[in-house]
N, C-alpha and C positions, 0 to 999 in steps of 0.2 A: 140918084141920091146915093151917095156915098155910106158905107156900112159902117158904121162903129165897131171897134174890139175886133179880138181876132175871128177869124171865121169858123164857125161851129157845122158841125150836118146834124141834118133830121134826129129829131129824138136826145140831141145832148142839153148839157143843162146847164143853162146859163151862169150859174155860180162855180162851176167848175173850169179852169185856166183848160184851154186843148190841149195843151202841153201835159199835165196830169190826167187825162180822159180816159177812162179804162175801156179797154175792148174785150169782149167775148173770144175763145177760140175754142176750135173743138180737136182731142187728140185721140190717137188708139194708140194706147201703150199693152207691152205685155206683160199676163198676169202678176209676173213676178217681178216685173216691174213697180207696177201701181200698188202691189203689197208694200214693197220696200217703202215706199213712196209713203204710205197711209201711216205705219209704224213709223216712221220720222215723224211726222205732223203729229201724232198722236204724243210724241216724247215731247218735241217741242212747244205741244199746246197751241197745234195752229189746226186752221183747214187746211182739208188737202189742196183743195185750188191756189190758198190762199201762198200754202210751201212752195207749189210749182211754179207759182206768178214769181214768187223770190227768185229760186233757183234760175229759170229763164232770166232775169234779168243781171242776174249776179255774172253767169253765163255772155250775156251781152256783153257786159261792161268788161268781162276781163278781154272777147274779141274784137269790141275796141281799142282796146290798149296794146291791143299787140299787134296793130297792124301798123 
């Protein structure tokens, strides 16, 4: 039997495209790192996960274009 849609793993959720699926990951940053970090989020009125999901991604996209 052939699958419909695109293909999903365990635990995703059907209303969500794969393509926008958000993943977990775990980092150790240093303290004064993750300071930095919290006082941004905090100025911009974000989570901090929610900053560094940004940043990582903004990060991606500029090393894509520059390759």
């Amino acid at each position: 039997m052939a699958a419909s849609g695109p293909e999903r793993g365990p635990g995703s959720s059907p209303s969500i495209p794969t393509e926008r699926r958000a993943a977990r990951i775990c980092i150790n940053l240093r303290e004064d790192t993750h300071d930095d970090l919290r006082a941004i989020a905090l100025e911009e009125g974000r989570s901090l996960s929610n900053l560094c999901a940004h940043l990582l991604e903004q990060m991606l996209e500029q090393l894509k274009g520059s390759r």
